[in-house]
C-alpha positions in Angstrom: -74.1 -4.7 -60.3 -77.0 -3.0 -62.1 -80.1 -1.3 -60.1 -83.3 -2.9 -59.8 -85.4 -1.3 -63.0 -88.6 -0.7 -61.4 -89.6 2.9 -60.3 -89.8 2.8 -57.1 -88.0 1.0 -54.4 -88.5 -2.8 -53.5 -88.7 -4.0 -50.3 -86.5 -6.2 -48.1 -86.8 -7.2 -45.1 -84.1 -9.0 -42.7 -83.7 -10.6 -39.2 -81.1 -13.2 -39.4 -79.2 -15.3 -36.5 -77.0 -16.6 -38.3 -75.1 -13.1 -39.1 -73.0 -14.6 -41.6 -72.4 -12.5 -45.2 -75.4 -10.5 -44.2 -74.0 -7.1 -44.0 -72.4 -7.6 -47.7 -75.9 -8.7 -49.1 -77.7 -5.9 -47.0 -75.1 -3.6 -49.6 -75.6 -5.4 -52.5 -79.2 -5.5 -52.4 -79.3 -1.5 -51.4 -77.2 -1.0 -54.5 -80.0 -2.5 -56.6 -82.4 0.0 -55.4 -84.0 -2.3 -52.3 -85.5 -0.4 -49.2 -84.2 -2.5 -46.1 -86.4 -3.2 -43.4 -85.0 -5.0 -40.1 -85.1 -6.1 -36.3 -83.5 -6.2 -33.3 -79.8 -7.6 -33.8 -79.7 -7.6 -37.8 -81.2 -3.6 -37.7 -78.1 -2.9 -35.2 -75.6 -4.9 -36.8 -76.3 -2.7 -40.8 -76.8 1.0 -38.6 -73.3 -0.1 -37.4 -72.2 -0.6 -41.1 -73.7 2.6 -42.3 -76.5 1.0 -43.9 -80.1 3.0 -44.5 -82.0 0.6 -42.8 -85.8 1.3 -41.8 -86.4 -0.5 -38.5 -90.3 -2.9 -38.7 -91.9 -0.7 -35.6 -91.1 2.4 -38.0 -92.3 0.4 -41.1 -95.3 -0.5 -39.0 -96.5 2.3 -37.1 -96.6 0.2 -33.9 -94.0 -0.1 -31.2 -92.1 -3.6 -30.5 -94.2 -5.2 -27.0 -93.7 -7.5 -25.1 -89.7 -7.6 -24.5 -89.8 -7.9 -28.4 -91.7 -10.7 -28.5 -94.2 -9.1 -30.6 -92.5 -7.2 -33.3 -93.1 -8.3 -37.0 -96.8 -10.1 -36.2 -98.4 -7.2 -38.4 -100.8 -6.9 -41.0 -98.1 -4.4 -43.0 -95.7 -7.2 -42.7 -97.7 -10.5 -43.3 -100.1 -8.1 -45.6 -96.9 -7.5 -47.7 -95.3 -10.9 -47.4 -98.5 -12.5 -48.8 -99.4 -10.0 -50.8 -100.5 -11.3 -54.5 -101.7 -10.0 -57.6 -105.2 -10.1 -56.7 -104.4 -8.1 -54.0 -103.6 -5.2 -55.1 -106.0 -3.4 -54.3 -106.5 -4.0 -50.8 -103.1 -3.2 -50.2 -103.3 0.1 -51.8 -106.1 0.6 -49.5 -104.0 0.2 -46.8 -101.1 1.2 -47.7 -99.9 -2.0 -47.4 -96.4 -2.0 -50.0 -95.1 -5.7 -51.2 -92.0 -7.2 -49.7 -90.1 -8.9 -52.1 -87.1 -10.9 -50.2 -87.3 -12.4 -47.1 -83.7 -12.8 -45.6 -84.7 -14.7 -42.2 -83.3 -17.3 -39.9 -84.6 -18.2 -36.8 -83.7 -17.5 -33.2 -80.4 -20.3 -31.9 -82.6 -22.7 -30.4 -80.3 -25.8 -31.2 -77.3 -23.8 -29.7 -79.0 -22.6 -27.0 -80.1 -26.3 -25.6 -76.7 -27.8 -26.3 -75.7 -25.8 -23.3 -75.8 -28.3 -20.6 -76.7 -25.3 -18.1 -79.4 -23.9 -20.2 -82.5 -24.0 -18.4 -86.4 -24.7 -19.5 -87.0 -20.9 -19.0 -84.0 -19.6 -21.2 -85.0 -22.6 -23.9 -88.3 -21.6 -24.3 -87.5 -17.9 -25.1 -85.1 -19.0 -27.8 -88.3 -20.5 -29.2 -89.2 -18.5 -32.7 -92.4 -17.2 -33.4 -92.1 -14.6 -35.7 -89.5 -15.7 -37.8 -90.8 -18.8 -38.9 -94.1 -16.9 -39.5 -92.7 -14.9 -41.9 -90.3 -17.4 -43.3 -93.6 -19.5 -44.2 -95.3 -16.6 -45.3 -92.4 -16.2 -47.9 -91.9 -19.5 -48.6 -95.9 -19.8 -50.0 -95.9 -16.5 -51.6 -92.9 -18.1 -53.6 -94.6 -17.0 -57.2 -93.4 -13.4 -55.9 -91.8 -13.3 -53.3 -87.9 -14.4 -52.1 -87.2 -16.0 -49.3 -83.5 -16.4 -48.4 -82.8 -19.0 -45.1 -79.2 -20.0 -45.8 -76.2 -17.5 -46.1 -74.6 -20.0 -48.2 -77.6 -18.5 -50.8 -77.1 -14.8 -50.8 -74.0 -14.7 -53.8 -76.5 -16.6 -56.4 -79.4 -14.4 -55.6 -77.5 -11.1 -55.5 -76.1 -12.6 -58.9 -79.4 -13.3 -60.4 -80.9 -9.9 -59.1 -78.0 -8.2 -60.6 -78.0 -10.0 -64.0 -81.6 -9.4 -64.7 -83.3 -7.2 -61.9 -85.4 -10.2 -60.5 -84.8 -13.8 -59.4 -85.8 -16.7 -61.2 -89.1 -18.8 -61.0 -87.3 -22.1 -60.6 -84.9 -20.6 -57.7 -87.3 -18.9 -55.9 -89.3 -22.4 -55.9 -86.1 -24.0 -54.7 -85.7 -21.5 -51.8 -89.2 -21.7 -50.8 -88.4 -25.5 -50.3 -85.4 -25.4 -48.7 -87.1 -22.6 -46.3 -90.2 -25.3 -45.3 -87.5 -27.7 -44.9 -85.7 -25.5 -42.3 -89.0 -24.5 -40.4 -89.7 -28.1 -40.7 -86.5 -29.1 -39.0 -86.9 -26.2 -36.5 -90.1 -27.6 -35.1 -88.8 -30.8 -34.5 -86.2 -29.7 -32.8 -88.5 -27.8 -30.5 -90.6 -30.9 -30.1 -87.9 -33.2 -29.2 -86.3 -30.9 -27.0 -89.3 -30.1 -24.5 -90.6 -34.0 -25.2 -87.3 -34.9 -23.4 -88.3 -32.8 -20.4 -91.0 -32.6 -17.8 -90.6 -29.2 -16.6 -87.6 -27.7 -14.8 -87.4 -31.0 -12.2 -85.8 -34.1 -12.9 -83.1 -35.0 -15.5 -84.2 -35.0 -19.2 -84.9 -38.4 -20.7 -82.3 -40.1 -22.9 -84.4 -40.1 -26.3 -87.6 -37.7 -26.7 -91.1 -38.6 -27.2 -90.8 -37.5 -30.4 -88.4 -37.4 -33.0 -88.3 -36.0 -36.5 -84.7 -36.6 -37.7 -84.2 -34.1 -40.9 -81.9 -35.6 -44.0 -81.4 -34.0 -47.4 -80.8 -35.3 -50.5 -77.3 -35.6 -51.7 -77.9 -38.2 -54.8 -80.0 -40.0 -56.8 -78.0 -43.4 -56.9 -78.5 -46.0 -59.8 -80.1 -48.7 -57.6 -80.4 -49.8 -54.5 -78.6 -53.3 -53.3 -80.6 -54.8 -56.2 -81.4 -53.4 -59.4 -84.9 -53.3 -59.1 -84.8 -51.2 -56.2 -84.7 -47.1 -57.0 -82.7 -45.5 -53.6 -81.3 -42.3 -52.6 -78.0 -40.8 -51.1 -79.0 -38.5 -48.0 -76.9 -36.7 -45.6 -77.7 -35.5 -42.0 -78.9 -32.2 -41.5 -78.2 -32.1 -37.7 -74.4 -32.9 -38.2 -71.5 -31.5 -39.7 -70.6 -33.4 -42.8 -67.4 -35.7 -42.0 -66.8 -39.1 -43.9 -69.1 -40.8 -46.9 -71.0 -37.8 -46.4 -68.6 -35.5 -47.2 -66.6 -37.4 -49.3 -65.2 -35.8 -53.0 -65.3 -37.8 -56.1 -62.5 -37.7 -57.8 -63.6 -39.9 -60.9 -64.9 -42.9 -61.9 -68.0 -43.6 -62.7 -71.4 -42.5 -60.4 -71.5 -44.5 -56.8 -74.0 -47.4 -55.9 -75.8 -48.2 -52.8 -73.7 -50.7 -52.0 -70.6 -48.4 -53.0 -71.8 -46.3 -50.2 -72.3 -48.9 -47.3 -69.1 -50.6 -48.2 -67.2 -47.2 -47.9 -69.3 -46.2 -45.1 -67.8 -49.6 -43.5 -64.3 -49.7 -45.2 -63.9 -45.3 -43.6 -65.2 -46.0 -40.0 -63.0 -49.3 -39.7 -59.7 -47.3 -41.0 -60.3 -44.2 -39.1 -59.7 -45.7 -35.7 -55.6 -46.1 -36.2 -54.8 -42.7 -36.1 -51.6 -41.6 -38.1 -50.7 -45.0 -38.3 -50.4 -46.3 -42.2 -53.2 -48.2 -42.6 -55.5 -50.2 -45.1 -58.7 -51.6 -45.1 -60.9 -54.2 -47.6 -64.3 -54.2 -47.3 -66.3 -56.7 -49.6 -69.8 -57.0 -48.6 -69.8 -54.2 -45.8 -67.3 -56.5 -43.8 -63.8 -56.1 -43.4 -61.7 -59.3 -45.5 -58.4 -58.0 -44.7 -57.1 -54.7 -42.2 -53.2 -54.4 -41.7 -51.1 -51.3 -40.6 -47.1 -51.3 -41.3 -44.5 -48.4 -42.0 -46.0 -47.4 -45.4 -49.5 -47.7 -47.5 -48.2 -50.0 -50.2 -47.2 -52.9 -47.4 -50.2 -52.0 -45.1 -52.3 -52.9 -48.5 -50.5 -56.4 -49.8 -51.3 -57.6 -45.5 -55.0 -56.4 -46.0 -55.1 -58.1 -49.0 -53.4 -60.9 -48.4 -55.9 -62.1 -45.7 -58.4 -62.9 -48.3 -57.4 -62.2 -52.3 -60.3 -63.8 -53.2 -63.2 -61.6 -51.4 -60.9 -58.3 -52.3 -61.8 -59.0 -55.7 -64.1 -55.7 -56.7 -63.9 -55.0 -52.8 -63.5 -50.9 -51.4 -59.9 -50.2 -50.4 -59.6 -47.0 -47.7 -56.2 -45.7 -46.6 -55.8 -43.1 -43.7 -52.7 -41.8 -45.4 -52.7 -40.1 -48.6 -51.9 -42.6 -51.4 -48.8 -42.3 -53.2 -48.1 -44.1 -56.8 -46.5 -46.9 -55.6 -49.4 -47.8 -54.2 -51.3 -47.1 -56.7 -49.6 -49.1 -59.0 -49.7 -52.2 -56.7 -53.0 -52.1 -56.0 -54.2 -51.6 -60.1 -51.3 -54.4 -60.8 -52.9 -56.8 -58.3 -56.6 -56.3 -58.3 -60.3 -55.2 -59.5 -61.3 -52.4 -56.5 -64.6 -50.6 -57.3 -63.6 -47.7 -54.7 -60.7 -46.5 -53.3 -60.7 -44.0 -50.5 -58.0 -41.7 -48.8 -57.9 -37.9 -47.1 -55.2 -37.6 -50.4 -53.8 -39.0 -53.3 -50.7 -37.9 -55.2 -50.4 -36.2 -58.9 -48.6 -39.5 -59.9 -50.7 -41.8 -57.8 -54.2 -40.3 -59.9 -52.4 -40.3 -63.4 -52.6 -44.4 -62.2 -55.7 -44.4 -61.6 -57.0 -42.3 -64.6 -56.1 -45.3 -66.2 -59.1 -47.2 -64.8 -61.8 -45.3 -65.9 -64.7 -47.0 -64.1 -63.1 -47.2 -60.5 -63.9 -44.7 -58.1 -61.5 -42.3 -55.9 -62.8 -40.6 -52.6 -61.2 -38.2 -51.1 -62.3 -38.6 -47.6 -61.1 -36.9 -44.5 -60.3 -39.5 -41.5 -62.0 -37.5 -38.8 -64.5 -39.7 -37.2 -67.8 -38.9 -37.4 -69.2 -36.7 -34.1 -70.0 -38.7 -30.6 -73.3 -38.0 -30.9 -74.5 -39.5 -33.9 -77.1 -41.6 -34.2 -77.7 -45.4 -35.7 -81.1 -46.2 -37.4 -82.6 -49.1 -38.3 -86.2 -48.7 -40.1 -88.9 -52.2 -38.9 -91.8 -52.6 -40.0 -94.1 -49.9 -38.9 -91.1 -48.1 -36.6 -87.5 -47.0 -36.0 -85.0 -48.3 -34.2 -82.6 -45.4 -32.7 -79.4 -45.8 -30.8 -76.5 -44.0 -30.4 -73.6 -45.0 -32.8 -71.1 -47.3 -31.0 -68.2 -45.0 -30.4 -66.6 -47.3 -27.6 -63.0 -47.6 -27.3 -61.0 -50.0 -25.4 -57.3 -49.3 -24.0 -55.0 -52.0 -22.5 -55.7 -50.2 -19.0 -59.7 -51.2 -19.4 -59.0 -54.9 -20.1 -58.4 -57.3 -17.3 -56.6 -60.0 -17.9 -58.4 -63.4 -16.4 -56.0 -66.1 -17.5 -53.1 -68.0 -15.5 -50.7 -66.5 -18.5 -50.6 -63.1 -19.2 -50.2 -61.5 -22.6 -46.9 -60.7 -24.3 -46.5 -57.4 -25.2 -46.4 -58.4 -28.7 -49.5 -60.1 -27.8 -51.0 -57.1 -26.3 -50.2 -55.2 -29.9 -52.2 -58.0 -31.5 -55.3 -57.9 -29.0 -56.0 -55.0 -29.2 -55.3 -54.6 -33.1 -58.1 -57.4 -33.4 -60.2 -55.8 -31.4 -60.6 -52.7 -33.0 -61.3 -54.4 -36.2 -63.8 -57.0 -34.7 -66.0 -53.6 -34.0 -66.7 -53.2 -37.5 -67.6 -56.6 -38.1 -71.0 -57.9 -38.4 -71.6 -60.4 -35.5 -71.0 -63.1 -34.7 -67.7 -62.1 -35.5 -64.2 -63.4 -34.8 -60.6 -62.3 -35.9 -57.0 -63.6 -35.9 -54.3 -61.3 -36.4 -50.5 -61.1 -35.4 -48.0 -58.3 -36.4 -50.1 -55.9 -37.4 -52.4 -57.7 -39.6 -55.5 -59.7 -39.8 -55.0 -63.3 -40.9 -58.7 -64.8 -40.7 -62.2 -62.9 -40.3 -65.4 -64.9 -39.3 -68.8 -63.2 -39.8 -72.4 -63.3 -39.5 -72.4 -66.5 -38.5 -75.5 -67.6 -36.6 -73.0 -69.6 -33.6 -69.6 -68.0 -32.6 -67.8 -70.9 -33.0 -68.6 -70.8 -36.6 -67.4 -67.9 -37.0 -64.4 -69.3 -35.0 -63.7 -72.2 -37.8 -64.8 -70.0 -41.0 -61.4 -67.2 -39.7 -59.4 -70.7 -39.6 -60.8 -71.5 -43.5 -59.9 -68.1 -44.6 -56.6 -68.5 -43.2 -55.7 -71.9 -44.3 -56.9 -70.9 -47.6 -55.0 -67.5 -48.0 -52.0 -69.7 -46.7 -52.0 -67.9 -43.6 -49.9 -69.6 -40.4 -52.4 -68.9 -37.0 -50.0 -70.4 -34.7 -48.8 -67.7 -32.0 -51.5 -65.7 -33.6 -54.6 -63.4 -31.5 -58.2 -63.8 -31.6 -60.8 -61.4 -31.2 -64.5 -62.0 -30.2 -66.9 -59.2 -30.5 -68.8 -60.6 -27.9 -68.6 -63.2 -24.9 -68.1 -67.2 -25.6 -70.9 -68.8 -24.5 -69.3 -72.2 -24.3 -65.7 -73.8 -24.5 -65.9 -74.8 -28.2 -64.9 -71.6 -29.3 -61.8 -71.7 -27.3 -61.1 -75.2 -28.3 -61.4 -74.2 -31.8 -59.4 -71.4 -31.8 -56.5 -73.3 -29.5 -57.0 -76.0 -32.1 -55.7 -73.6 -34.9 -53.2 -72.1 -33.3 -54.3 -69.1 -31.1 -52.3 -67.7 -28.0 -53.7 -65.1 -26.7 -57.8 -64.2 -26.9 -59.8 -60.6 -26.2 -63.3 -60.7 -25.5 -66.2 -58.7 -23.4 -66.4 -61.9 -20.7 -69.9 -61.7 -19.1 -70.8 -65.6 -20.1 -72.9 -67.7 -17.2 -70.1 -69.5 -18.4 -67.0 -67.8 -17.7 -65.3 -70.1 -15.1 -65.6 -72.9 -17.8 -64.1 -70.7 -21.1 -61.7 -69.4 -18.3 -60.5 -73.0 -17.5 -60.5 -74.1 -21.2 -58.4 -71.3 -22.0 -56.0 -71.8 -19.1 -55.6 -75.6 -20.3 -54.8 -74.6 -23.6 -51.6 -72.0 -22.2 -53.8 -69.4 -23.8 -53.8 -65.6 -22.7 -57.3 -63.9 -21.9 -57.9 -60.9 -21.4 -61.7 -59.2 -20.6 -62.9 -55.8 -22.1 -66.2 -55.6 -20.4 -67.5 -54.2 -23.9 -69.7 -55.9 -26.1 -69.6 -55.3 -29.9 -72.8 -56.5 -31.6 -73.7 -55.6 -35.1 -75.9 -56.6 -36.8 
């Protein structure tokens, strides 16, 4: 690394959190002649490292008050942060000298109130002051001045600085954005938080009075679900990135809106069978076909063979990594616009090369964190709920038939369930051994959804009879159950909770059919 040019030294100054990296930067930016300046922790932290570091109250001339709560709220801080050209000659005057980079992040107040036992007190002095002061300072004084927020930042502008002695117009811009965006964030964390509360007493309400959700751009797509529509890819800045968001393009070519939601849909429906070979088919954000087996390749020809004509130029996701076989059954048998795994094989993307266009994600199956959130944007407002993470077990179900369910029948119950939860409402599935064999959705009644699963079935040459059905929600009236005994079903889960209940109860019962309760509702919509 070369030294900074200049004659005299340049000033940094840093008071970071997040400690990450900054101990290595603190070195690299000494070694290109910068004067450090620091606080509290971060000042600590480089002494320890035997680091010249020059703590602010030294810089200053005044003495950290306040438990430290006044500290870098100076004129010879702020006068040097904002410092311009025209300025010059003020800050001669008062011996004000510029600051260049402003390596700052603000005090833990996310980690702080995650802590179920942290009190109103304790959150409110893990509120920033100065830091975001000076990080805005920075971030307008970008035309000069630095401003580092992220340690993920520090190699490309120790790089730049050491490649030319300054760092670029066009990444000093970017920094300054990224730095509002962070404040930005910061604040509205802050305002949810103490929204949610009225003081120390009483427990905190489920969603705050205000909410400023932060997301950042990971794409420009083509389109949107029509071509006349411009749309964006944008990723959650409150959660780690797991699934579509953190996906990895292998190859094909760039992904659409709708790419996105069907994989969105295709990842969250596949993730829930654990280490279990499994396949899903998506086409239109619902699932046409979901089987699990021994290995990918037979979990795929079930999932497709629910519905070959909807997996035409459907999304494929695997929670296994895919091996060629597989690879070369699925490129022998259909047109797939995406196919996503946590792996594929050398041979299995040598297959794949071979279709240039179609897409390959490589997709972790960790689900996505309990406390994400669902919205839906109305006219005018937001919808916000949390994401329905609701699993069912055998032991939650009660069984409310005369009959109770085989335990291959159990297998199937509660394979049809899980897929059933992933698919828009009303929705209904068949399945038996480990594969679906009908899917009804978004019909306006249930029991249409009941006689489209039978269509599918007939159609794909399916046989219903001994098979399961699954009902994202409770049957309102008989019909359903009459439909569904009609083509063949034995054994039926639902939520129950019907005014009606005695009577789907009694149809089922007539019908030798099994039923079995969840108490769990699945509506999406």
């Amino acid at each position: 690394m070369k030294a900074n040019p200049g004659t005299g030294p340049r000033y940094a100054l840093l008071s970071v959190s997040d400690k990450r990296g900054i101990t290595q930067f603190a070195q690299q930016l000494l070694d290109l002649n910068f004067k450090l300046l620091s606080t509290g922790g971060t000042k600590s932290l480089l002494i320890e490292a035997g680091l010249s570091v020059t703590g602010v109250s030294e810089h200053t001339g005044f003495v950290e008050i306040m438990d430290g709560r006044v500290k870098t709220l100076h004129p010879r801080i702020h006068g040097g942060i904002l410092g311009r050209q025209q300025d010059q000659d003020i800050m001669q005057e008062l011996d004000i000298p510029p600051i260049d980079l402003v390596i700052v992040n603000l005090y833990p107040f996310e980690a702080t109130t995650a802590n179920a036992k942290c009190s109103l007190a304790e959150a409110i002095e893990n509120i920033d002051i100065g830091g975001p002061a000076m990080v805005r300072a920075a971030a307008k004084n970008h035309q000069r001045v630095t401003v580092v927020v992220n340690p993920n930042n520090y190699d490309s502008v120790a790089e730049e600085l050491a490649e030319s002695g300054e760092v670029s117009e066009r990444t000093r811009f970017t920094l300054a954005t990224e730095a509002f965006a962070h404040t930005s964030r910061y604040d509205g964390l802050v305002a949810a938080y103490l929204s949610r509360r009225s003081g120390e007493d009483g427990p905190p309400q489920k969603f705050p009075d205000y909410f400023t959700p932060q997301f950042r751009q990971r794409q420009e797509l083509r389109y949107g679900e029509n071509p006349h529509q411009d749309a964006g890819f944008y990723v959650d800045s409150a959660v780690e990135h797991t699934g579509i968001a953190a996906a990895r393009q292998l190859q094909g070519k760039a992904l659409s809106y709708n790419n996105i939601n069907d994989a969105d849909a295709a990842f969250e429906c596949v993730t829930q069978f654990g280490e279990q070979p499994a396949c899903v088919i998506v086409k239109h954000a619902n699932p046409c076909g979901v089987a699990i087996a021994a290995k990918n390749t037979e979990a795929y020809l079930h999932a497709f063979a629910t519905d070959p004509v909807s997996s035409f130029g459907g999304v494929i996701a695997f929670n296994q990594e895919v091996d060629v076989e597989t690879a070369v059954t699925i490129t022998d048998k259909q047109f797939v616009e995406v196919v996503i795994a946590p792996n594929f094989s050398r041979d299995a993307q040598e297959r794949f090369a071979e279709k240039q266009n179609l897409r390959l994600l490589l997709c972790g199956v960790t689900p996505p964190p309990t406390e994400n959130l669902h919205f839906h944007r109305v006219s005018g407002g937001l919808l916000v709920q949390q994401k329905d993470q609701n699993r069912v077990e055998r032991d939650n179900c009660d069984c409310v038939s005369n009959r109770q369910p085989s335990e291959q029948e159990w297998l199937d119950l509660l394979f049809a369930w899980k897929v059933a939860r992933v698919v828009k409402s009303n929705a209904i599935v068949y399945a038996a051994g480990g594969r679906t064999l009908g899917v009804g959705a978004g019909q306006m009644s249930r029991v249409d959804s009941a006689r489209v699963a039978s269509w599918k079935a007939a159609d794909a040459g399916l046989i219903l009879q001994g098979a399961s059905m699954a009902s994202d929600a409770f049957f309102p009236f008989r019909d359903g159950i009459d439909t569904a005994a009609k083509a063949g079903i034995k054994a039926v889960i639902q939520p129950g909770g019907s005014l009606r209940d005695a009577e789907v109860i009694a149809a089922a019962n007539e019908h030798g059919l099994a039923m079995v309760f969840t108490g769990v509702r699945h509506f999406r919509h």
